[in-house]
C-alpha positions in Angstrom: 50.4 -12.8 -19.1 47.5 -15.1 -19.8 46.8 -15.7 -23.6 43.1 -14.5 -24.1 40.7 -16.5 -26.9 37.4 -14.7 -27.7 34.5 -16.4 -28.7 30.5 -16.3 -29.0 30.5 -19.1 -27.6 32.6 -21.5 -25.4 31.2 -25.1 -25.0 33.4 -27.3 -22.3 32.8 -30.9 -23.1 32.9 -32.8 -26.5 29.8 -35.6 -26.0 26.7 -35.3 -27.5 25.2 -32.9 -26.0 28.3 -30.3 -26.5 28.5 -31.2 -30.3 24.6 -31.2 -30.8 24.3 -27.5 -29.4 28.2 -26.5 -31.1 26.3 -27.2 -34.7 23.4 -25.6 -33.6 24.9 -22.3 -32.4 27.9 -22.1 -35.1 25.8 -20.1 -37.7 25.5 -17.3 -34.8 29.3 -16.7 -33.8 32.8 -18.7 -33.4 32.6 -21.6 -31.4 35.3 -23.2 -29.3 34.6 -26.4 -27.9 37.1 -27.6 -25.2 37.7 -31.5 -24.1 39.7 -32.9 -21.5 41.5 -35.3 -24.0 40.5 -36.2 -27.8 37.8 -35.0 -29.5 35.9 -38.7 -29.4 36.6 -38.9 -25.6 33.2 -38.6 -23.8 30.5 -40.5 -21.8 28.4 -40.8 -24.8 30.8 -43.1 -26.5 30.5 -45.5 -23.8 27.1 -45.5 -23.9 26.1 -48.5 -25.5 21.9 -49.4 -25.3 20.2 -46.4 -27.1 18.1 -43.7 -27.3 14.7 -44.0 -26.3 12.1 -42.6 -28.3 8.6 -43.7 -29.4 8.8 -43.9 -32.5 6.9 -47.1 -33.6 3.3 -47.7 -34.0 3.4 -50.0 -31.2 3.9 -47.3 -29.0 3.1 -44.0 -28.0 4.6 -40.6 -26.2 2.2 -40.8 -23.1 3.1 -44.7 -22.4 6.9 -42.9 -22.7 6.0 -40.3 -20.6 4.3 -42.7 -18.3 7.3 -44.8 -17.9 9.4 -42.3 -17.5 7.6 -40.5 -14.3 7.1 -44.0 -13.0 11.2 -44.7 -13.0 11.5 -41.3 -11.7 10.1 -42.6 -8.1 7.7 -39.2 -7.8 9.9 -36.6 -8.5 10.2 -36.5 -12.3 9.2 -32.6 -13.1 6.3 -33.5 -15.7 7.3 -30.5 -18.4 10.9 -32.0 -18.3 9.5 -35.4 -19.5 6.8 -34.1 -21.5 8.8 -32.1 -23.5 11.8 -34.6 -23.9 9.5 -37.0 -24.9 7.4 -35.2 -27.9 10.8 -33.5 -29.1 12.6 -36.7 -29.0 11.3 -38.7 -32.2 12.7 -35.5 -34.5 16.7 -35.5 -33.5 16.6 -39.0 -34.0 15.9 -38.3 -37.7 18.1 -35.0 -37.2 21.2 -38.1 -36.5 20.4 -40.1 -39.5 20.5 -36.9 -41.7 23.9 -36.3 -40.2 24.7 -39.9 -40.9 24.1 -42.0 -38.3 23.7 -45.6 -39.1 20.9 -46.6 -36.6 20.6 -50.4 -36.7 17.5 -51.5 -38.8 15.4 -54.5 -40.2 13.1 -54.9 -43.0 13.4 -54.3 -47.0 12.5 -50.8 -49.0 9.6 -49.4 -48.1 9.2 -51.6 -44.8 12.9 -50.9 -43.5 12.4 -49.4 -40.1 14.4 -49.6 -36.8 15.1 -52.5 -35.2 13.5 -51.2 -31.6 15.3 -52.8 -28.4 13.3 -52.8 -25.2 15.1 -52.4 -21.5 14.4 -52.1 -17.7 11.5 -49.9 -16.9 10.1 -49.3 -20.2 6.8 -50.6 -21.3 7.4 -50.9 -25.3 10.0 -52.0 -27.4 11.7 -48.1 -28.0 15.3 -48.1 -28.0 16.8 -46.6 -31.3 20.2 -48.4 -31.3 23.3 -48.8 -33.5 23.9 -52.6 -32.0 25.5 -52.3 -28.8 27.6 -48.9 -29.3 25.2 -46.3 -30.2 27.6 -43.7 -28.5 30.3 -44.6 -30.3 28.3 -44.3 -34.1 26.4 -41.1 -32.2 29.5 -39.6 -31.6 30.9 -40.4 -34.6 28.5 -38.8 -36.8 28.6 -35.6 -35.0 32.0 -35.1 -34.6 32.6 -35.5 -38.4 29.5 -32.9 -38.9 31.5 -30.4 -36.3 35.0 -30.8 -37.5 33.6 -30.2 -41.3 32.0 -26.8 -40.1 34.6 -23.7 -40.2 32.8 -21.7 -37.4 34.0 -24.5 -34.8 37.2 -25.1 -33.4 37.7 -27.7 -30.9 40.4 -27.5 -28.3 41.8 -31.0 -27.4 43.8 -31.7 -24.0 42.6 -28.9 -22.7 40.9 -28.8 -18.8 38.7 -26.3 -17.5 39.8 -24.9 -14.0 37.2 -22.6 -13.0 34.1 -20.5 -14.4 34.9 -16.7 -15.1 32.3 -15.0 -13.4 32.3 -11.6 -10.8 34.9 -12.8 -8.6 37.4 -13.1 -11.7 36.7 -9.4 -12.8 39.7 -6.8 -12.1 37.3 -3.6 -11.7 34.4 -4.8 -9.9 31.3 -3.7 -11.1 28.4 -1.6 -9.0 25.6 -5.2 -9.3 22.4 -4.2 -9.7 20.9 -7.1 -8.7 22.2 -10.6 -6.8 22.8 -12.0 -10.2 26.0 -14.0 -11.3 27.6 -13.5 -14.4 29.5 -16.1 -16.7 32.3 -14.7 -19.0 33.8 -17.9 -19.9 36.7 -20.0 -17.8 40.1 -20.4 -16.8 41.9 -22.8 -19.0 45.0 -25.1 -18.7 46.6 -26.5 -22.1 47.7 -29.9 -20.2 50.4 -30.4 -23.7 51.9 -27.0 -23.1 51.1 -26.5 -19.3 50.0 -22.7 -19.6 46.9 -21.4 -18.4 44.5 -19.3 -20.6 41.5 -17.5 -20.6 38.9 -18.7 -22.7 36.2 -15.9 -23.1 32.5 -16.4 -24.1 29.0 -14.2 -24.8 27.7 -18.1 -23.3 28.9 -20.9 -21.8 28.2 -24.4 -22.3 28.7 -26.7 -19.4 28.5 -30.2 -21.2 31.6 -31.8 -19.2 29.4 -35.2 -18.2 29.1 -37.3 -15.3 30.6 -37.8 -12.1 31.4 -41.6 -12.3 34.9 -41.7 -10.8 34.1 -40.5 -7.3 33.4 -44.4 -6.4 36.1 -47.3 -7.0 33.8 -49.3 -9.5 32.0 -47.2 -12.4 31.4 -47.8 -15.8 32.7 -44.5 -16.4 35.5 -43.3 -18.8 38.4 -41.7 -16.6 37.3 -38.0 -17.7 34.4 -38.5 -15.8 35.5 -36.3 -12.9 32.2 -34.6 -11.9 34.6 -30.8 -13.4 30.9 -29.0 -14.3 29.4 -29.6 -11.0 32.4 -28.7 -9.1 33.0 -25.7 -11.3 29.4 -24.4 -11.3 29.1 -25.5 -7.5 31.8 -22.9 -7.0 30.5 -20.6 -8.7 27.4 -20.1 -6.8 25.0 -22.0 -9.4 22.4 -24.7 -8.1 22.9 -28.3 -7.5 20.4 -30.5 -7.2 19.4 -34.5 -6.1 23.0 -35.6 -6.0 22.0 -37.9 -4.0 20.6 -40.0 -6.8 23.7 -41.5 -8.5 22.4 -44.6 -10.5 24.2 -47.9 -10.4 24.3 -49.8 -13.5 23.2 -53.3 -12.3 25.5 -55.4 -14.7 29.1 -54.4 -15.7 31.2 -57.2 -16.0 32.8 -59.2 -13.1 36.7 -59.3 -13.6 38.9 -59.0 -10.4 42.0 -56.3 -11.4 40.2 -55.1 -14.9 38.5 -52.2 -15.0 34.6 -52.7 -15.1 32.8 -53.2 -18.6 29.2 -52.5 -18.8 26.9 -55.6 -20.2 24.1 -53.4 -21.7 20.3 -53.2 -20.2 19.7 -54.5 -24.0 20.5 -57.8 -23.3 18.2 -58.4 -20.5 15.7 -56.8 -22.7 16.7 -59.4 -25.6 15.9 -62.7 -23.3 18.6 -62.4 -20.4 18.2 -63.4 -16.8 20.0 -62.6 -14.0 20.9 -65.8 -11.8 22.5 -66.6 -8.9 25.5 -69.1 -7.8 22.5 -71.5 -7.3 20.6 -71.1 -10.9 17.7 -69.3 -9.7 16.1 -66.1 -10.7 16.1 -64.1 -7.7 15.4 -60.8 -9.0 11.6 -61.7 -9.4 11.6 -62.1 -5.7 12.1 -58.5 -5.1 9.4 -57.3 -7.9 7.4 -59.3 -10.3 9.4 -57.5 -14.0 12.3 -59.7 -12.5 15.3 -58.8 -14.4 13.7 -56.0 -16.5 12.7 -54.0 -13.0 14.0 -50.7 -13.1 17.8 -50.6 -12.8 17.5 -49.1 -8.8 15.3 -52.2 -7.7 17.4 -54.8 -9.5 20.7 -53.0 -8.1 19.4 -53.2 -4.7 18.1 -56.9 -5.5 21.9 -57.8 -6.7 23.5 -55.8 -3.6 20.9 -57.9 -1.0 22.0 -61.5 -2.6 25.2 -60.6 -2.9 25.2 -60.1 1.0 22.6 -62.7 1.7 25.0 -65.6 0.0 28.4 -64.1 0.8 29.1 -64.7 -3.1 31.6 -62.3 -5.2 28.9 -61.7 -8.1 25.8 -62.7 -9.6 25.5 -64.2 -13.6 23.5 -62.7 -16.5 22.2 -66.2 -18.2 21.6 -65.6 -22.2 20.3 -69.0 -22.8 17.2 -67.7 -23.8 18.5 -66.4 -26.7 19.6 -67.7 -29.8 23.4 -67.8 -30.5 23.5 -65.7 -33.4 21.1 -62.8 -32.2 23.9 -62.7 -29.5 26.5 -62.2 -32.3 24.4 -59.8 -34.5 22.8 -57.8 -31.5 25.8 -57.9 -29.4 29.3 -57.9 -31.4 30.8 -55.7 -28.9 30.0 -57.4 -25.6 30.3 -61.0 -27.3 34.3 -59.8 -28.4 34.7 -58.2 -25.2 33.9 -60.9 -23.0 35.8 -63.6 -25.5 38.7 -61.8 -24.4 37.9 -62.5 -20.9 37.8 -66.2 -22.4 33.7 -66.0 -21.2 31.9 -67.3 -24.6 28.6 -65.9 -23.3 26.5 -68.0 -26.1 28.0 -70.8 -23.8 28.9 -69.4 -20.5 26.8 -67.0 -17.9 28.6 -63.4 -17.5 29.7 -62.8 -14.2 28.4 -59.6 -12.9 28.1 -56.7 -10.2 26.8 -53.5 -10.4 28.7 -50.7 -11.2 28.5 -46.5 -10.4 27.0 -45.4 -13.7 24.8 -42.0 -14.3 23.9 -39.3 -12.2 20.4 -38.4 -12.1 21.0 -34.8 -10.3 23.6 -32.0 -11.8 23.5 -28.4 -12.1 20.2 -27.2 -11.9 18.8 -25.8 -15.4 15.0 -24.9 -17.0 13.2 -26.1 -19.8 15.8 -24.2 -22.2 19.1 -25.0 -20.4 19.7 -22.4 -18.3 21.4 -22.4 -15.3 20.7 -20.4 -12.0 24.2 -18.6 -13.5 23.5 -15.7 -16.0 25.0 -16.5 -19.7 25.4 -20.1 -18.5 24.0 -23.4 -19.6 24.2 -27.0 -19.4 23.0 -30.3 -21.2 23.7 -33.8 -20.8 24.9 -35.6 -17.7 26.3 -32.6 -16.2 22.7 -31.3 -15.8 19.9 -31.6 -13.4 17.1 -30.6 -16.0 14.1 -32.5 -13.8 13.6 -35.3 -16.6 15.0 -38.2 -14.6 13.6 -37.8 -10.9 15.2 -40.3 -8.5 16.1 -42.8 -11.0 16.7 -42.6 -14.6 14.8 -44.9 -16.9 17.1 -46.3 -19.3 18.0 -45.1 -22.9 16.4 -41.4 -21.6 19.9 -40.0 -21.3 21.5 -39.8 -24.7 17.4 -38.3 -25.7 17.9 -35.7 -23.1 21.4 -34.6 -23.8 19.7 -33.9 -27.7 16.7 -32.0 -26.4 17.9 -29.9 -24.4 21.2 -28.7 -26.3 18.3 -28.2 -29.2 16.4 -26.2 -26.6 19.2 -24.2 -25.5 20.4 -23.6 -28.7 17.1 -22.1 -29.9 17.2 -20.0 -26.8 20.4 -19.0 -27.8 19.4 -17.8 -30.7 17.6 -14.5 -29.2 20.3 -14.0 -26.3 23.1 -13.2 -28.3 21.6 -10.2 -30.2 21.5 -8.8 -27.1 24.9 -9.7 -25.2 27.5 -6.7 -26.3 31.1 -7.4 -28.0 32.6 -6.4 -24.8 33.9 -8.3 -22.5 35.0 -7.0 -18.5 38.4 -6.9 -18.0 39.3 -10.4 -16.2 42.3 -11.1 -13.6 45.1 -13.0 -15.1 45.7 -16.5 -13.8 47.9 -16.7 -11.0 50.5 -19.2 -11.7 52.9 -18.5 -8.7 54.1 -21.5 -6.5 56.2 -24.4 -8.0 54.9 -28.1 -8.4 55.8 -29.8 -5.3 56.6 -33.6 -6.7 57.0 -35.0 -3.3 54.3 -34.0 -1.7 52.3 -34.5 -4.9 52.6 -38.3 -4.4 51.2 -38.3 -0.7 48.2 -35.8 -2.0 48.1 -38.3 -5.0 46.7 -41.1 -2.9 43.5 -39.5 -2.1 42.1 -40.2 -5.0 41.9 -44.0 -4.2 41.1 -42.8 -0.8 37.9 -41.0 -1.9 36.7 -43.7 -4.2 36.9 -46.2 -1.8 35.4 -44.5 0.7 32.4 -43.3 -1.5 32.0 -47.3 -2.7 32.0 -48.5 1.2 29.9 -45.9 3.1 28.2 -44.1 0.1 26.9 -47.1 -2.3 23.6 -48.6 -3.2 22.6 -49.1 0.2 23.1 -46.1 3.1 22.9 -45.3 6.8 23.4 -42.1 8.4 26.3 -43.7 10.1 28.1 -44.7 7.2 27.6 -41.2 5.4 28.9 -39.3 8.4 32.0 -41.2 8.7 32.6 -40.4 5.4 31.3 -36.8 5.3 34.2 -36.8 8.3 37.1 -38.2 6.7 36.2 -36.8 3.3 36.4 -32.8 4.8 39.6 -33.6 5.7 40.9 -34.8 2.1 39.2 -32.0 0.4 40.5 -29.6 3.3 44.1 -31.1 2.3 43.9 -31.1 -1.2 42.5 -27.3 -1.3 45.3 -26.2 0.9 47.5 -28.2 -2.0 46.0 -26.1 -5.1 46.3 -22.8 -3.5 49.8 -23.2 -3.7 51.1 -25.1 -6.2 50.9 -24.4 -9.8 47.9 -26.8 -11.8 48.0 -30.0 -13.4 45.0 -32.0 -14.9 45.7 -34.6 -12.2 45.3 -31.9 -9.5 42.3 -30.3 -10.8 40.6 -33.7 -11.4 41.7 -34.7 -7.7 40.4 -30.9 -6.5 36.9 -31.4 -8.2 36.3 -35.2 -7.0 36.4 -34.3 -4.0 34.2 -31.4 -4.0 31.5 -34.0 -5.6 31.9 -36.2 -2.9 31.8 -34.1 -0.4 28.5 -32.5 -2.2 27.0 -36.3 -2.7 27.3 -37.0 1.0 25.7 -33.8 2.2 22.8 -34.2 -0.2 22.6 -38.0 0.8 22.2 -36.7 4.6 19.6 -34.5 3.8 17.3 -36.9 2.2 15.7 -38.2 5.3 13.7 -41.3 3.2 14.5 -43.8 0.9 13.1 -43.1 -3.4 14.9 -44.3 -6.4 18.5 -44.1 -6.0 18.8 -43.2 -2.6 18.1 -46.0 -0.2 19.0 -45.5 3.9 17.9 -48.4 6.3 18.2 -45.2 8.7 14.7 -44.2 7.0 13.3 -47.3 3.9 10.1 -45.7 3.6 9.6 -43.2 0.9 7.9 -39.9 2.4 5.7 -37.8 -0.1 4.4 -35.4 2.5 8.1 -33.8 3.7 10.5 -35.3 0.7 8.9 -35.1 -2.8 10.6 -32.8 -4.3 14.2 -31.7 -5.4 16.9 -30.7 -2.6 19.1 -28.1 -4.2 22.2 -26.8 -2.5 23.8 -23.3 -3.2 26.9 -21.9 -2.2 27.2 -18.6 -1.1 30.3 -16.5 -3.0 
């Protein structure tokens, strides 16, 4: 038998926007929060730029706001932004009373943030703790959570699937179409037993879906679980088709990508080609501080135009030690690439980076799922359109947990102590090694084809040759988990390739290019038919 947890609430994902709405929550009930790997393993701890926020004099919430729907190439849903925006400027205050150390400048009275400025934006407004805010961001709220006796955090421990109607062992008489969440199937990858984790609500805040292509930015966890789980479940996906390339991560043949942050093209840095010129001003007059989709697709089209391996990020411009200060990561990084980028132009290409689309939720983080919310990456909340602007993620993942978590607040007097009887886990079947290591490969089989036929640049050709070959390896490794007891490696494998196979079909759909999405099959955008979300629901 299945060991049962109970809990007011289950959170599944430990990045900012799991630990912002764990602290929030914990004074109403227990709170487990569950992670794939350590407790500091996340998406936001990669995330080195910022946190937009207009918080300087200099600036203002509707030039935010502006910027924002701009990026967002039409589709941007206006409360989204409006409300991320004007709740913003508080949580950032909220993270320095939890101790965050926020980079600043200035004496006493005068000390105030030191504001970066990246691609898209029309102020200087990124909040930053040098170049790795996630990591100091993360920091500060994991010691919050691990200081708070209400919240218990589950480490190495992968969520399989959502408990919902189908899970129940007496099926109830529905009075309605709705679908319930109860909590999810758990595996302890240390102790390789399943469990069931139950929960008055669920928080999906499992991040993004980076690892579906062969070059992201991503940390390995970043398996796309929450929209495969929730996808399953019968909740609403939207705009997957808008996966946002970062346009410089490192060049390095055999190493796996490192993201140069927007930050330094916002500090004086130019993106060059193999000849010394600054092409990107050929494709829109910002040049290198363009929104990240037009200087991806610039970088992609001189890439092919000159037949070269990469472009070069040229930080000339700015003064040796700013680089140092402003940049200790990247400058260490790099040195260990022997690249002394106060000498030397970084190589780069872009890289897969953030999803724009996710599980579909409202202004208060619900999904289309009773008793089930989401926040962060994982989400599709209608703040970033068809193109994120930068900096707006780690703002959104604080909102909206903040929004959910008040929400929260007048659910759970109503939700009873009871909980429906769920089926146990059915761990029959043996691990099959062999064929493990043939099933194995389609990982690198999936990435690659989702970089070659799926990228920055798209034709319906391209997409339904992979939409062809990609059936067939989610077919396969279906047929695998059905009889074979779990592993993190399988379920990882089993929810990659539902993504991809979700990615393509919303990329076919999309008959226009806006933001993210670019098809030479159609390179017009078309307002009249295509400005809006596409959202796909599956029938269970």
């Amino acid at each position: 038998m299945n060991t049962v947890r109970r809990f007011d609430f289950l959170i599944i994902g430990s990045g900012i926007a799991g630990l912002t709405f764990a602290l929030k929550v914990a004074q109403y009930g227990k709170v487990a929060i569950v992670t794939k790997k350590e407790d500091a393993e996340s998406n936001t701890n990669y995330a080195q730029g910022g946190i937009a926020s207009a918080v300087s004099e200099n600036d203002s919430f509707s030039l935010h706001i502006k910027d924002t729907l701009l990026t967002g190439a039409g589709i941007c849903h206006k409360d989204a932004v409006e409300v991320t925006v004007k709740e913003g400027p508080q949580y950032i205050k909220e993270l320095e009373e939890f101790g965050t150390r926020f980079t600043k400048v200035g004496r006493g009275k005068n000390r105030k943030f030191q504001l970066g400025k990246e691609g898209g934006h029309s102020a200087n407004r990124i909040v930053h703790a040098k170049d790795l805010t996630g990591r100091e961001v993360e920091r500060a709220l994991l010691s919050k959570v691990r200081n708070n006796k209400n919240i218990k955090i589950f480490s190495n421990h992968i969520a399989i699937e959502l408990l919902t109607e189908h899970n129940i062992k007496r099926k109830r008489r529905k009075k309605d179409n709705k679908i319930h969440c109860w909590g999810a199937y758990i595996l302890d990858t240390k102790k390789k037993v399943v469990e069931i984790f139950l929960g008055k609500l669920t928080m999906l805040s499992t991040g993004g879906t980076g690892q579906v292509y062969l070059h992201t930015t991503n940390p390995d966890i970043a398996t796309g679980d929450g929209v495969a789980m929730a996808y399953r479940a019968g909740g609403k996906i939207a705009n997957l088709e808008f996966m946002q390339f970062h346009p410089t991560t490192l060049y390095s043949p055999g190493n796996k990508p490192f993201l140069i942050s927007e930050a330094v093209r916002g500090a004086g840095g130019i993106l060059k080609n193999s000849e010394g010129k600054d092409f990107v001003k050929d494709y829109d007059p910002r040049g290198s501080l363009a929104p990240r989709d037009v200087v991806a697709r610039a970088i992609d089209r001189e890439l092919k135009k000159s037949g070269a391996h990469c472009v070069y990020l040229d930080l000339s411009g700015i003064k040796k030690e700013d680089i140092k200060k402003n940049f200790p990561h990247i400058y260490k990084t790099c040195l260990s690439y022997k690249i002394d980028i106060t000498k030397e132009r970084i190589p780069v290409v872009p890289s897969a980076h953030y999803m724009c689309g996710g599980v579909v939720t409202d202004l208060r983080g619900r999904t289309s799922i009773e008793r089930l919310y989401a926040s962060g990456e994982v989400a599709c909340t209608g703040l970033h359109g068809a193109n994120r602007l930068a900096s707006n993620s780690l703002l959104e993942a604080l909102v909206f947990s903040n929004r959910a978590a008040r929400d929260v607040a007048q659910q759970i007097k109503n939700i009873p102590d009871e909980f429906p009887e769920i089926l146990p886990w059915d761990d029959s079947g043996t691990f099959n090694h062999e064929e493990w290591i043939l099933i194995s490969h389609d990982k690198a089989e999936i990435q690659r084809l989702m970089w070659d036929y799926v990228g920055i640049v798209r034709s319906d050709f391209r997409l339904r040759r992979a939409e062809r070959r990609i059936k067939l390896v989610a077919k396969e490794v279906e047929k695998f988990y059905k009889k074979t007891k779990v592993t993190e490696q399988l379920l990882e494998l089993r929810n990659l390739s539902t993504v991809a196979e979700l990615l393509i079909r919303f990329a076919l759909k999309r008959k226009e290019s806006r933001g993210l999405h670019y098809t030479t099959d159609f390179p017009e955008k078309n307002d009249k038919k295509w400005k809006k979300d596409i959202i796909i629901c599956k029938k269970v």
